[in-house]
Phi, psi and omega in degrees: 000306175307333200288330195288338173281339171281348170293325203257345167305278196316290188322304163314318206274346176315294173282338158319289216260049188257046144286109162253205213289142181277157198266138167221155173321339197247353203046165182286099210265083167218176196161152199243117155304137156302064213179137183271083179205092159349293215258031182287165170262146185264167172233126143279337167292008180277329193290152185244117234225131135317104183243094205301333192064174171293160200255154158200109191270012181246136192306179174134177165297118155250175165260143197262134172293101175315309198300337194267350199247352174249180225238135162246149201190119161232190080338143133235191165241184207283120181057015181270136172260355155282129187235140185255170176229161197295138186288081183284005167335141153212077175239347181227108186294007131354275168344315210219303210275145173289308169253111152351119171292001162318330204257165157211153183220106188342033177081045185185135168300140146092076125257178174312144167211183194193145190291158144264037174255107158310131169211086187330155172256100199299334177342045193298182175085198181296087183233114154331317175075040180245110188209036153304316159260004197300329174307338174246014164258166172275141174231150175307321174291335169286013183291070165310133186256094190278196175171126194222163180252318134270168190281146196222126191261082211232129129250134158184113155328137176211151189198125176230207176302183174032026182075353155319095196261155170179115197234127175233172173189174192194063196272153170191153208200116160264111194294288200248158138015265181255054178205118180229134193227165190200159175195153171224136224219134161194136190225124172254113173230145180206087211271345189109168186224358176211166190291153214015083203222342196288119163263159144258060207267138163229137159227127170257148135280106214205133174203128185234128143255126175227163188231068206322150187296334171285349169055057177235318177246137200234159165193148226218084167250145173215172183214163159171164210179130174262142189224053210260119181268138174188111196281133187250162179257319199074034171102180158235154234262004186205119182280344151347295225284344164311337167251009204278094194293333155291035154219042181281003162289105170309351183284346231249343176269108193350082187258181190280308153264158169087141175259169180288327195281302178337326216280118159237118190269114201208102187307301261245332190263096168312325204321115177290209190169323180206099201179200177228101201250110141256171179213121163205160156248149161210154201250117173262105163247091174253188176205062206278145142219156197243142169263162170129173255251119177235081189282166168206160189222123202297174213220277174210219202287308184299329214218154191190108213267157179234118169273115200235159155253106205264143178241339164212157198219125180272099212228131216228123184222133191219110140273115182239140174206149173232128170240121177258133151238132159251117140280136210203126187237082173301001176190062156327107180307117149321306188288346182251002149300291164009293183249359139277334185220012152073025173235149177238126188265158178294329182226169178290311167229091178310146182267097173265124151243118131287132181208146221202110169230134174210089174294087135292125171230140175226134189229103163266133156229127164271079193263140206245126175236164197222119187261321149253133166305305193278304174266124190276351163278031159266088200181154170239127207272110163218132193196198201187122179238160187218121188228120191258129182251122166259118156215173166274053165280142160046060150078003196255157178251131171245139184211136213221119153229169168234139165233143242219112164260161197186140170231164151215132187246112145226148208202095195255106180291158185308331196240009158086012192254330189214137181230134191235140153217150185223112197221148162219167221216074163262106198271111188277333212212146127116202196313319209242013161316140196069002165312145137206183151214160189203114200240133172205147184203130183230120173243088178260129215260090165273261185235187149299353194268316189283330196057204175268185177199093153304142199208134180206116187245152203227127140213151183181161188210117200211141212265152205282179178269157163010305206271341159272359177282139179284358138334307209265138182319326207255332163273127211257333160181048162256149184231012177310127177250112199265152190259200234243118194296173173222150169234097155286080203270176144177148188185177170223173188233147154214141221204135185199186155262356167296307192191143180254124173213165207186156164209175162210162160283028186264159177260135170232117181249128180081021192290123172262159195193173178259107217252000173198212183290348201199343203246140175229148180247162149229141207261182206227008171237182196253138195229125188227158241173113173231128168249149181205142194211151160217175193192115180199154188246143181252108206268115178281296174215232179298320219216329159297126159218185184241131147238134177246074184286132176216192171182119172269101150255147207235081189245182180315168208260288189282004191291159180242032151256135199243132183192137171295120186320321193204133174242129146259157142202151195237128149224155190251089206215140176279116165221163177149177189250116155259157148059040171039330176274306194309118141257128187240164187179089190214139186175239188214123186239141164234134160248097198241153152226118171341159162267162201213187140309355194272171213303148180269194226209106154292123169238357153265036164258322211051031164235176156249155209224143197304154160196180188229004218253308211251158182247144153243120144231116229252140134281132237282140178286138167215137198242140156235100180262157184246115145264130130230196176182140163244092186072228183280042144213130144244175145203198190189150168219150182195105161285099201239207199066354202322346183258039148250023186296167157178175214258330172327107167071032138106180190314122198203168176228076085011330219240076185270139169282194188220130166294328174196156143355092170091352174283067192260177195288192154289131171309223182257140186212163190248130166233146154215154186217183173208154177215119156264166183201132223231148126250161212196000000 
């Protein structure tokens, strides 16, 4: 019932907003990337600019502007001095897809996954340490803060093999000038291609920026909340059965969990049975004012526009969250708890639940000086927060608090050419005392020709997560008091139109990790991590081209990170703008990773964890696909997996590579989709 009311809502903001993009010679370029990641890169050459025209007070015929009917809209994010303009790209399928091609993900939209780029976990404070799914929740740092000149409209839809559905949406809007509101909408259903494999994701958004009209006061709200369903298999229980020609039916191959009877393939049907539910809500508020220097400039007899120069801002920030996580199994193999996690159940199928609640609330207050008046991405930062922890763990109530001092300096010049930040974060007081971090970037902007060059340095000392606390529901019998990890990053970027390249650094000292289903370490030597990355598109001939990505990384030979030396992806693609409207982007994408170690899959833990025994090594994933878009539509097909084909026992697809140690991927499957974009 909730998903159909949120459909037929969505359906509603549809017809509302039922203007499409009005025809211009060049068409309406806009499109919503898919994607929490702040630091993703924008396209900017796509916007379309609002041309308001001569005023005019006398009746008559006029001839109609296009240009008056279309739409201007940029973003930021949360505490960013940069405004984006909307990505309409559709060359990287990135964009509309749930999972990054970066990630691997357990044979399923929405199962667990983990980057094959290592990406330290930067987290201080307080962290539960359930991050398995974090790629298919809404976050406060993925929150875009718009300004739109019309109410602006995104649907899109996907529908792939085995009933895999997956649906976004989006409206934002300004009621005034200065009051801008919003919502976001996304349902992952996957009932799977092997038994007990069905996700289930719902995430909402609800967000507002307002400005007072004298522009002394601002506010800042999001509301937003994860619904993430996710059934676990523990893998399958034999990789023989995979080639077995009487099982291409993928239901029909054993697994370690869950039953056969239970499995109903059904999208529609949420219930876990054997699986994992988290959930949470959260509440965002800020609030500011500003003192300081105030003009105003008449427009005309009527209007009067007010200008203000703030020189210091009194800033007020209230985070509330509630988070739950459960696991549960109703009809628990004794014998594979037995030998995986060492617990002995009263019956062979035995009933499990783990549950895990945690009410974090933080109340900052902060002050901002502004050093130059006309610029405001200029300004220094100081404040002090106080943050309170409640949970529910292994049947006991824990109550926790911190109190948290922080600066920052940031300084983006009048001319846009070098943006610097220099900022630190120290829990002075309560569970997580002597946590910190301390972060600097320095960034030049040279030209178009040239691009930027980014420069950045990370230290930081952070209490292990949660989840390695003998406290905690999901640790089953370490009594280990682990001491405070160190993290050192620092690298550089450079973006350009030749070729985008960068490397990075990390030391990781005191790294804890997990070393089998259940049992956690820490390791006691220093672990160091180099990464080199590149990125360039290459022009093959009019309408051919190559995008090429890769990445090399190196840590010890003995290291307890585990990652493939060299990542690629590749597309090879026919593109351009036909028929003045038509932009295509079709062609042929591969994806290889070196063979590695990698980490197996806990699955009433959620996490993943080292291991040595086993190796993967995969054939280059290969897609072949059609993007286009037309105005305000796109859509795309794309057939994929194309390398599991193989010849045993006559023609078959068969041949699946693997995500982890007993995990394989999805076989060959046709996904297609659409996107709209409504102005209104």
């Amino acid at each position: 019932m909730k998903k159909l009311t949120a459909f037929i809502l969505f359906t509603f903001l549809t017809s509302y907003a039922f203007s499409q993009v009005p025809r211009k010679k060049k068409g309406l370029t806009l499109g919503v990337a898919n994607t929490e990641n702040p630091s993703s890169n924008v396209s900017n050459q796509n916007t379309v600019q609002q041309n308001t025209g001569p005023r005019r007070d006398s009746l008559g015929f006029e001839h109609r502007d296009d240009a008056k009917d279309s739409i201007t809209i940029t973003y930021k994010y949360l505490d960013a001095t940069k405004r984006n303009n909307i990505d309409s790209s559709i060359n990287d399928f990135d964009k509309y897809f749930s999972v990054p091609s970066t990630y691997v993900y357990l044979g399923n939209n929405g199962a667990a996954a983990h980057s094959l780029i290592f990406q330290p976990n930067n987290k201080i404070g307080f962290d539960p340490g359930f991050h398995a799914f974090d790629i298919y929740k809404y976050t406060l740092e993925g929150t875009r803060l718009y300004k739109t000149t019309k109410p602006f409209t995104s649907l899109n839809y996907q529908l792939a093999s085995g009933k895999e559905q997956m649906l976004t949406a989006g409206h934002t809007q300004n009621l005034k000038p200065n009051l801008n509101i919003g919502l976001d909408y996304k349902l992952i259903t996957a009932p799977g291609f092997f038994v007990t494999q069905n996700n289930n994701h719902n995430n909402y958004r609800i967000f507002s920026n307002y400005e007072g009209r004298r522009k002394r006061y601002y506010a800042v709200f999001s509301l937003f909340g994860n619904n993430i369903r996710a059934s676990e298999n523990g893998g399958i229980q034999k990789i023989s059965d995979l080639y077995d020609p009487n099982r291409k039916d993928r239901f029909t191959v054993p697994v370690n969990l869950g039953s056969k009877a239970s499995f109903r393939n059904n999208p529609f049907i949420t219930t876990v049975l054997t699986g994992n539910h988290y959930k949470d809500f959260n509440f965002f508020l800020r609030q500011g004012y500003d003192f300081g220097k105030h003009d105003s400039i008449a427009i005309n007899d009527s209007t009067t526009e007010y200008l203000f120069y703030p020189k210091l801002r009194i800033q007020y920030t209230f985070i509330g969250s509630k988070n739950n996580f459960n696991y549960g199994d109703l009809s628990a193999d004794s014998s594979m708890y037995a030998k995986w996690y060492g617990l002995t159940l009263k019956t062979p199928n035995d009933t499990i639940s783990l549950t895990e609640k945690w009410n974090i609330s933080q109340h900052d207050l902060s002050l901002v000086q502004f050093p130059d008046t006309k610029n405001l991405a200029q300004y220094f930062i100081a404040g002090v927060t106080y943050q309170k922890i409640s949970g529910l763990a292994k049947s006991s109530h824990l109550h926790f608090d911190n109190l948290v001092l922080h600066a920052e300096y940031r300084n983006r010049t009048r001319n846009k050419r070098w943006d610097m930040v220099a900022k630190g974060e120290l829990y002075s007081n309560g569970l997580n005392q002597g946590d910190f971090n301390v972060y600097a970037s320095l960034e030049r902007d040279f030209n178009k020709k040239f691009g930027n060059v980014n420069f950045f340095f990370n230290e930081l000392s952070r209490t292990p997560s949660f989840i390695f606390n003998h406290q905690s529901s999901f640790s089953l019998f370490d009594t280990a008091d682990y001491k405070k990890e160190n993290i050192i990053s620092f690298g550089a970027v450079s973006n350009n139109p030749i070729i985008n390249i960068g490397f990075k650094n990390h030391l990781l000292i005191n790294y804890t990790y997990f070393k089998n289903y259940y049992q956690s370490e820490q390791n006691s030597t220093a672990i160091n991590l180099l990464q080199v990355f590149a990125a360039k598109k290459i022009k093959l001939s009019k309408n051919w081209f190559w995008h090429t990505e890769f990445t090399i990384q190196q840590s010890g030979k003995n290291s307890q990170i585990k990652v493939p030396l060299f990542f690629t992806r590749d597309r090879i693609a026919f593109e351009g703008i036909f028929f003045k409207n038509l932009i295509l982007f079709t062609g042929l994408e591969a994806r290889y990773y070196s063979a590695y170690k990698a980490n197996g899959y806990s699955p009433m833990i959620g996490q993943f964890f080292v291991q040595d025994t086993s190796v993967i090594k995969n054939l280059p994933d290969i897609s072949l696909f059609a993007h286009f878009r037309i105005k305000g539509f796109a859509g795309y097909v794309r057939a994929e997996n194309l390398n599991t084909a193989g010849f045993k026992n006559g023609f078959n697809w068969m041949n699946n590579n693997f995500a982890a140690p007993l995990y394989p991927t999805q076989g060959f499957l046709i996904r297609f989709g659409v996107q709209w974009w409504f102005v209104n």
